[in-house]
Backbone bond lengths (Angstrom), bond angles and torsions (degrees), N, CA, C in turn:
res aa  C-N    CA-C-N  psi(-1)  N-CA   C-N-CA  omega(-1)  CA-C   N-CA-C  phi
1 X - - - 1.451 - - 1.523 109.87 -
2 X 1.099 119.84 166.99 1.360 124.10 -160.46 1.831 97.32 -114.19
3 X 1.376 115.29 137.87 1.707 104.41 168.63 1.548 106.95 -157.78
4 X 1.110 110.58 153.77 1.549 139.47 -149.88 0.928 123.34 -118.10
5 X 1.434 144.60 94.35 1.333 128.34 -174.68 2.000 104.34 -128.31
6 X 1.651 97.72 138.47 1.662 98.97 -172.03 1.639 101.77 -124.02
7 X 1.266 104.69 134.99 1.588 101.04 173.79 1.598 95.83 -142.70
8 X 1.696 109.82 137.16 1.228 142.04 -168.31 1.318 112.27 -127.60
9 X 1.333 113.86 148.60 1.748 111.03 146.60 1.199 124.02 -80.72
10 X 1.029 121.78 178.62 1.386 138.81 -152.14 1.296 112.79 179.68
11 X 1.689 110.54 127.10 1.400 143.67 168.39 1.359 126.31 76.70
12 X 1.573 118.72 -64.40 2.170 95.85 158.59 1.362 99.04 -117.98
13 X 1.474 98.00 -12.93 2.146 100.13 178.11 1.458 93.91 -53.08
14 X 1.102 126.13 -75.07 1.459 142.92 -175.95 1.487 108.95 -47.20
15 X 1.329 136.36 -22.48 1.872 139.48 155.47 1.518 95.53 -57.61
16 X 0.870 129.53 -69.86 1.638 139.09 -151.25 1.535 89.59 -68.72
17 X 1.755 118.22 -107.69 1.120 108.35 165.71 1.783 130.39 -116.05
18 X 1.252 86.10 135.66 1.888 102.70 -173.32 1.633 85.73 -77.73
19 X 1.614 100.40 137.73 1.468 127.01 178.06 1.356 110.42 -139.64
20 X 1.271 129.84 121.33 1.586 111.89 169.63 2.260 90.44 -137.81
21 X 1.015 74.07 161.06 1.595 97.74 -163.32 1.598 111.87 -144.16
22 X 1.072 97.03 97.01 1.683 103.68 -177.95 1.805 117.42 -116.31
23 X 1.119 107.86 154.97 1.530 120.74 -159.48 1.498 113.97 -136.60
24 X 1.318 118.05 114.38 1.401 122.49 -173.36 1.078 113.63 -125.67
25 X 1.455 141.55 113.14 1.668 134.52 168.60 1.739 113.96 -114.77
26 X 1.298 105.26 140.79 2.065 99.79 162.31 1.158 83.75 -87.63
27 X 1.462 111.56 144.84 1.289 126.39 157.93 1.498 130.91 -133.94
28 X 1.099 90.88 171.43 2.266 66.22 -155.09 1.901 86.85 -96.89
29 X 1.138 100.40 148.98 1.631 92.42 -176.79 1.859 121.53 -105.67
30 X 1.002 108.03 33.46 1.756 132.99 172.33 1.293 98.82 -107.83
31 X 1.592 115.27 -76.98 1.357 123.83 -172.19 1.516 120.06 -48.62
32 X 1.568 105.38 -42.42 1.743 117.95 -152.31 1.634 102.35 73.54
33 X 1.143 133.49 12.05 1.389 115.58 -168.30 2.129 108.46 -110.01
34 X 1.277 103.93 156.86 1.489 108.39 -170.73 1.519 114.84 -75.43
35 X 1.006 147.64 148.98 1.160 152.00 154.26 1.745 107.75 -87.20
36 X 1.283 97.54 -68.83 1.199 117.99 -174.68 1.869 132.34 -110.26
37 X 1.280 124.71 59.51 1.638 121.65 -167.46 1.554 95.72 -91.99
38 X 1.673 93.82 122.25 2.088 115.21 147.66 1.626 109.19 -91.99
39 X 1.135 102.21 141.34 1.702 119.25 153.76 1.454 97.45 -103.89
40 X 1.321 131.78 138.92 1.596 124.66 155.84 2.062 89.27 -143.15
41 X 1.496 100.63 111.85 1.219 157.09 -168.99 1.910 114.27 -89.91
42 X 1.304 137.86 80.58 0.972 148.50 -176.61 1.500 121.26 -106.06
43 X 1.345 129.94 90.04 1.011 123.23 178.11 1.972 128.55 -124.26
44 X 1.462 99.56 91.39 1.321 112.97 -158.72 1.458 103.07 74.44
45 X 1.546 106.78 -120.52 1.589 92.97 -166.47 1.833 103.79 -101.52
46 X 1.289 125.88 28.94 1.321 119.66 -162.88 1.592 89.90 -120.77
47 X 1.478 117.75 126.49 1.391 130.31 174.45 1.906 125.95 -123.71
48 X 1.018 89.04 103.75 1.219 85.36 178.29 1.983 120.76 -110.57
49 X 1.430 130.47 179.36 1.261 126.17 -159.74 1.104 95.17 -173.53
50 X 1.879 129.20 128.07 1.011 146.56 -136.06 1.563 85.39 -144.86
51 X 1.082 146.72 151.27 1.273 153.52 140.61 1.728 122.54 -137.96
52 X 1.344 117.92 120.60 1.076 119.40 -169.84 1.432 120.73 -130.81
53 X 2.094 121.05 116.16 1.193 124.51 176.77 1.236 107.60 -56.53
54 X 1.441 121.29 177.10 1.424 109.22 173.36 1.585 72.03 -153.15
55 X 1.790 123.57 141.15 1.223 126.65 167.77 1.731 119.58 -145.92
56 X 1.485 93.14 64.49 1.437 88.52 170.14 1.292 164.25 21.08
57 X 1.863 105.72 -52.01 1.397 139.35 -141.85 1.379 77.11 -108.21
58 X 1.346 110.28 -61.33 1.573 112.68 -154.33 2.286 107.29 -95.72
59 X 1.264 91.70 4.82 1.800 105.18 166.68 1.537 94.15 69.27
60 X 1.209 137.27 45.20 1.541 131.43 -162.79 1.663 103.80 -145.05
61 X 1.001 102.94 -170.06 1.773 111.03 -161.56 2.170 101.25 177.77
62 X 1.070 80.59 122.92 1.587 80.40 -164.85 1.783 100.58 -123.41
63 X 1.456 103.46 110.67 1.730 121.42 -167.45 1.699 102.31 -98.08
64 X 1.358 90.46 135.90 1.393 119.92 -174.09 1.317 102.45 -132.97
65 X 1.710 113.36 144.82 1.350 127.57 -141.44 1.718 103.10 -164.87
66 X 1.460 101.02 105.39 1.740 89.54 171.74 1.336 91.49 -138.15
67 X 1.581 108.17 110.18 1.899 107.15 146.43 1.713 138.21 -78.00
68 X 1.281 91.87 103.40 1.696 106.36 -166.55 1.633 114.36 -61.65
69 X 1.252 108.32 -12.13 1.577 112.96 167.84 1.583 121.75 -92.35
70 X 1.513 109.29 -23.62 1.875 94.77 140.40 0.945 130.97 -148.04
71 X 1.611 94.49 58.94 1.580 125.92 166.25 1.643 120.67 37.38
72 X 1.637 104.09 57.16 0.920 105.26 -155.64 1.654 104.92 -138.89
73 X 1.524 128.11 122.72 1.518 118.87 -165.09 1.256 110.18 -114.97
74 X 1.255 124.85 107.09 1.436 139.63 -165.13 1.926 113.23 -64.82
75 X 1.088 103.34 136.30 1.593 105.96 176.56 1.911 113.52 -43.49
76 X 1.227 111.45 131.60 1.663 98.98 176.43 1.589 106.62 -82.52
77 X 1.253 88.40 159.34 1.648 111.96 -159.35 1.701 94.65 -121.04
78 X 1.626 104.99 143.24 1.976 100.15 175.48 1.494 94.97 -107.33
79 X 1.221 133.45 163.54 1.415 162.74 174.92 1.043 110.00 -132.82
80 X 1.563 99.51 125.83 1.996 106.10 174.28 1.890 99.39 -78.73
81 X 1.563 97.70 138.59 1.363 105.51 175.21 1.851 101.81 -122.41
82 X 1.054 111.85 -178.20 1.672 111.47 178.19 1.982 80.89 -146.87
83 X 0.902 93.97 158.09 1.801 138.50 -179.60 1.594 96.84 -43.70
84 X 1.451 136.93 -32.07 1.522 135.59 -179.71 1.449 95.00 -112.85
85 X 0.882 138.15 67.97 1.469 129.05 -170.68 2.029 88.07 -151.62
86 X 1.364 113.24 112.60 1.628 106.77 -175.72 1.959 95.41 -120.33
87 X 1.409 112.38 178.42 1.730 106.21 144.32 1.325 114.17 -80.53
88 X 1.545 103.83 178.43 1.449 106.49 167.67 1.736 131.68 -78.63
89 X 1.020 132.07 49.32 1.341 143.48 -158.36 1.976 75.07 -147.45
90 X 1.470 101.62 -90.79 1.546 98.66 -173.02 1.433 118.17 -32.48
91 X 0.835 123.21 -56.26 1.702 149.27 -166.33 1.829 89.59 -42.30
92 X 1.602 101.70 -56.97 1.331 100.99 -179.55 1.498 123.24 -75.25
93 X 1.050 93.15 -13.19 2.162 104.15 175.37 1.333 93.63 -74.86
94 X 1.600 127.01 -58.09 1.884 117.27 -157.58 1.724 101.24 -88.40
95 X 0.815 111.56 -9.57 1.594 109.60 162.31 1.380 129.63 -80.36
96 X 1.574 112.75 -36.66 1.452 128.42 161.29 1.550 115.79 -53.34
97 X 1.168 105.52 -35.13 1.699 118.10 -175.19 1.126 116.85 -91.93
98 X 1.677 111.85 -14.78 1.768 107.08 176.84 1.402 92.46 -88.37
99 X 0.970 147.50 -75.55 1.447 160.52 -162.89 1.351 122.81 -33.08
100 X 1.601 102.43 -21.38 1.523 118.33 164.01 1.291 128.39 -89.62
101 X 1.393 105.56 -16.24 1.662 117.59 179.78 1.367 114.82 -83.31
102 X 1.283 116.57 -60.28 1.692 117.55 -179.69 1.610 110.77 -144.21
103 X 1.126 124.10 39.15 1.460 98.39 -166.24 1.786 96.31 -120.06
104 X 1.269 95.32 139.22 2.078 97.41 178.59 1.453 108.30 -99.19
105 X 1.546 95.73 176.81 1.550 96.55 -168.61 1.687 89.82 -73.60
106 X 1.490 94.30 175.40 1.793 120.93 -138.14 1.174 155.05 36.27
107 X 1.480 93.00 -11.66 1.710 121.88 159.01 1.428 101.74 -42.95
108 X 1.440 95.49 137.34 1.731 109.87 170.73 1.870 101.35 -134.50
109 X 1.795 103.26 157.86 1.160 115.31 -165.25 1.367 106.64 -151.57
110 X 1.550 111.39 117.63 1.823 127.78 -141.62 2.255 102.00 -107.14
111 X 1.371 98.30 127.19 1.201 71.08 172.46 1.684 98.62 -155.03
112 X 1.516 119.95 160.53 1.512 104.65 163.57 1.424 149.87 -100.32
113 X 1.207 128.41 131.83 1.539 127.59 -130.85 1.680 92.25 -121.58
114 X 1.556 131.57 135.14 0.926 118.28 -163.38 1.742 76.28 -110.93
115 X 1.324 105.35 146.92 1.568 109.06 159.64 2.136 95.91 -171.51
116 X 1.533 81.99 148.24 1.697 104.15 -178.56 1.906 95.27 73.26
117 X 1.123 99.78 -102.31 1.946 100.38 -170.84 1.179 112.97 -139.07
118 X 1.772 119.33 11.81 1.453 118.28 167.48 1.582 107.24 -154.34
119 X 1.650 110.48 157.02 1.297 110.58 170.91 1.370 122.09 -88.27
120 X 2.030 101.93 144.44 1.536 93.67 -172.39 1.620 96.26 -121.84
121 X 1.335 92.93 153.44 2.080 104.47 150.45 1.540 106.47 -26.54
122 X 1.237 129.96 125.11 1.674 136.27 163.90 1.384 97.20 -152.92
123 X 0.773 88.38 136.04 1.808 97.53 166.91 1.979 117.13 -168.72
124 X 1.197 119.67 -141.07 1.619 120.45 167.06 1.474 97.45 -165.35
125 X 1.959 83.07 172.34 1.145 101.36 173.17 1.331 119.82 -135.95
126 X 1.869 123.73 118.42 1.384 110.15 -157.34 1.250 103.99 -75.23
127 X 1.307 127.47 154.58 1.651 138.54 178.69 1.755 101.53 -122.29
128 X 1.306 115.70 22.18 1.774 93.56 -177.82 1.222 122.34 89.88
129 X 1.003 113.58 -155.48 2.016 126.19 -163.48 1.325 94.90 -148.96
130 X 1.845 101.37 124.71 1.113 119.61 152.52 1.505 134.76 -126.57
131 X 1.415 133.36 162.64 1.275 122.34 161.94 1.728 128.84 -89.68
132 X 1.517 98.08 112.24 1.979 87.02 171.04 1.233 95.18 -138.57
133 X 1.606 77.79 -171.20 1.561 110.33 -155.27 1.548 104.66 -93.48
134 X 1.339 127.15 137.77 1.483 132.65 -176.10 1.518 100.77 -133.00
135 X 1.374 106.52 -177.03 1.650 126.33 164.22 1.597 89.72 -82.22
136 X 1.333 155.21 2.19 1.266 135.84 171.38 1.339 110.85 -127.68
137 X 1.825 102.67 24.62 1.538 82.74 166.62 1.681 102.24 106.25
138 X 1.601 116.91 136.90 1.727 124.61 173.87 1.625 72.98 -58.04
139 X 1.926 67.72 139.36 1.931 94.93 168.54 1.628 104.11 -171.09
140 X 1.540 88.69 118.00 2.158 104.17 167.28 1.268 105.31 -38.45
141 X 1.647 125.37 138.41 1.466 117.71 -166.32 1.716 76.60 -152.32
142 X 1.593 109.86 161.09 0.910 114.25 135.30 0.996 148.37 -80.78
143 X 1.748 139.90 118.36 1.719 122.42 173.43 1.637 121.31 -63.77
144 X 1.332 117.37 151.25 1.393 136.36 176.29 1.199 129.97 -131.18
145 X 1.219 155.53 125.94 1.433 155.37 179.41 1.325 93.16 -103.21
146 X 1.691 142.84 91.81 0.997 125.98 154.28 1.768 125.00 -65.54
147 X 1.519 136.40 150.61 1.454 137.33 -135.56 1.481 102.74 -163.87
148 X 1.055 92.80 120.01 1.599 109.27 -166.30 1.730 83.60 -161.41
149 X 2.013 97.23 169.60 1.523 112.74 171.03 1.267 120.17 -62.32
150 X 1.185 120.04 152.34 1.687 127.44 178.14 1.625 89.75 -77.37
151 X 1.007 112.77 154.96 1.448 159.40 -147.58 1.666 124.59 -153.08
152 X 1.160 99.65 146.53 1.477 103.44 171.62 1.829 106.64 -79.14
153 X 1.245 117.10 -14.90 1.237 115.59 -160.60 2.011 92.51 -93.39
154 X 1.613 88.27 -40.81 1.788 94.91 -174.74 1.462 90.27 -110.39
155 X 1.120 121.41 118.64 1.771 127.86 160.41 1.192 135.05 -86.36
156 X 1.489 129.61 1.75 1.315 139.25 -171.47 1.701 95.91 -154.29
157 X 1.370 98.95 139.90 1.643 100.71 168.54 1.638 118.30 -67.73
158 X 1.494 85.49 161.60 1.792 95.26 175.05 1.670 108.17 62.69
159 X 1.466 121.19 34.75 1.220 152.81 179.74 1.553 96.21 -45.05
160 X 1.570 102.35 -81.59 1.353 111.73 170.92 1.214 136.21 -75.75
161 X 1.591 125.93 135.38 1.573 120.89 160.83 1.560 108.08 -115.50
162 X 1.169 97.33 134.35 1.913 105.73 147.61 1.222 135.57 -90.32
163 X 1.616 130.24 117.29 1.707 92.50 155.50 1.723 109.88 -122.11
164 X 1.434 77.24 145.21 1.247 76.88 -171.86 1.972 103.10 -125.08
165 X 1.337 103.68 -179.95 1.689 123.75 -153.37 1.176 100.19 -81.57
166 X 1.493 118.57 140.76 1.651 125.19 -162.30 1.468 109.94 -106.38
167 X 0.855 122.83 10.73 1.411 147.09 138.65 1.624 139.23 -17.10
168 X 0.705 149.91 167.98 2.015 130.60 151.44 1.597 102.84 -84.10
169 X 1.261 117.22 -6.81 1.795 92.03 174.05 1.267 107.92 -84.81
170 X 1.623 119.65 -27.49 1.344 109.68 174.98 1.737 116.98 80.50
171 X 1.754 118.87 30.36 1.130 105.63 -155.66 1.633 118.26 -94.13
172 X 1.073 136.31 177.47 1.346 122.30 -176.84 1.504 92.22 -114.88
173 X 1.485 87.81 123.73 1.292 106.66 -157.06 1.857 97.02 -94.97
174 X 1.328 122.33 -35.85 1.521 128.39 -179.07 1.598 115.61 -169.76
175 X 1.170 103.18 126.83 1.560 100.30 -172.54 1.581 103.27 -113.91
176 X 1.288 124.27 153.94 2.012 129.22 168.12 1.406 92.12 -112.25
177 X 1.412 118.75 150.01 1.402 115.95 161.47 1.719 91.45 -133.54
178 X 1.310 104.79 148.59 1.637 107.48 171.25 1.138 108.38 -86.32
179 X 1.285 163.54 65.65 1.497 159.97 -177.90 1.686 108.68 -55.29
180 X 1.513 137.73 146.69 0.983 127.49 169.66 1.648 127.48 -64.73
181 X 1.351 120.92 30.43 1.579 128.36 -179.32 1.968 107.21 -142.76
182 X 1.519 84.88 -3.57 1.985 80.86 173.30 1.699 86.93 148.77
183 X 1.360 98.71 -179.30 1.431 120.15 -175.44 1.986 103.86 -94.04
184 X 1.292 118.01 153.04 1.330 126.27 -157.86 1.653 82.13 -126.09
185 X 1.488 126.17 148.65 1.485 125.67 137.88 1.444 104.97 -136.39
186 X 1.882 100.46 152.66 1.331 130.98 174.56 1.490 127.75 -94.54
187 X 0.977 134.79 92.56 1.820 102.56 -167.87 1.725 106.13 -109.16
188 X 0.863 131.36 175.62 1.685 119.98 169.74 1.298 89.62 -100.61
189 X 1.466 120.91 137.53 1.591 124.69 134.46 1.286 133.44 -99.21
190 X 0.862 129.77 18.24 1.861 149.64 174.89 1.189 121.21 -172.43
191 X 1.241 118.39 149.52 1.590 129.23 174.41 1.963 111.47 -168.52
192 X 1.068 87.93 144.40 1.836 100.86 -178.77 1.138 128.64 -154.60
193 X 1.054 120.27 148.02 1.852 131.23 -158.09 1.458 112.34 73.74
194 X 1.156 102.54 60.15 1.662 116.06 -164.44 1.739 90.15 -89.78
195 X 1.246 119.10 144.69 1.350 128.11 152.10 1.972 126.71 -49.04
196 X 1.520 103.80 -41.71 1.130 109.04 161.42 1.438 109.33 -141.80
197 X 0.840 118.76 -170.12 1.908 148.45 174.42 1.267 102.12 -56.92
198 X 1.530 121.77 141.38 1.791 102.46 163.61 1.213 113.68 -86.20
């Protein structure tokens, strides 16, 4: 199946500089695994677009690269992958699905996520069930510590949380990330073709 995810600024972040960052993978829906993941990367006037094979059989991953600001399409490059190795779109599909089957709070679940030109440590950590507040209303969510390397961008672990809807859609209902210049939030305000009702 094919899935889409877009994240933008918004309101004077978005005056100063407009960023949108969008994420596309085929994914095979047995496996959870990618065939096919784009990043296409917009920041003010600089665009860039990432496209990445992913081929299993042969343990490889073949990166594609066009910078639209000087129109220029870079030679593709292969990457050794191994058999647990997904993008980040997947990464978040087979993690969503373990976490519902058996896992308790503090349990964590490790996996490798290919993004930019190498794979890293990503995984979470469940924290339980809570109630908050959304644009749709108090709603039981699950907590998450998502877990990846510290970063200049993330400086302290357990940077990010999700919670998301306890439900079978499983949605991410609001995420915080600590970034090193202040705290970021996500919330959903719409969603459709839901499996069930929220």
């Amino acid at each position: 199946f094919h899935v889409t995810v877009e994240a933008r600024t918004a309101g004077i972040l978005d005056f100063f500089k407009h960023t949108v960052n969008q994420f596309d993978a085929v994914i095979n829906q047995s496996t959870l695994k990618p065939s096919i993941a784009t990043q296409n990367f917009l920041d003010n006037q600089k665009r860039d677009i990432q496209t990445n094979y992913f081929d299993y059989e042969k343990g490889k991953v073949r990166v594609e690269k066009v910078n639209f600001e000087k129109g220029h399409k870079y030679e593709p490059i292969l990457y050794d992958i191994d058999s647990t190795t997904y993008d980040i779109l997947s990464t978040y599909l087979y993690l969503r699905n373990s976490y519902v089957k058996s896992i308790q709070p503090n349990d964590s679940i490790m996996v490798k996520t290919f993004f930019g030109n190498k794979p890293y440590e990503f995984g979470m950590e469940y924290a339980g069930v809570e109630r908050i507040k959304t644009q749709l209303g108090e709603i039981q969510a699950h907590k998450i510590y998502l877990l990846f390397p510290v970063s200049s961008a993330f400086p302290k672990p357990k940077a990010v949380i999700v919670w998301a809807t306890m439900d079978q859609n499983q949605l991410p209902l609001k995420i915080e990330a600590q970034l090193k210049f202040g705290r970021v939030f996500c919330d959903l305000t719409s969603y459709k073709n839901l499996k069930e009702p929220l």
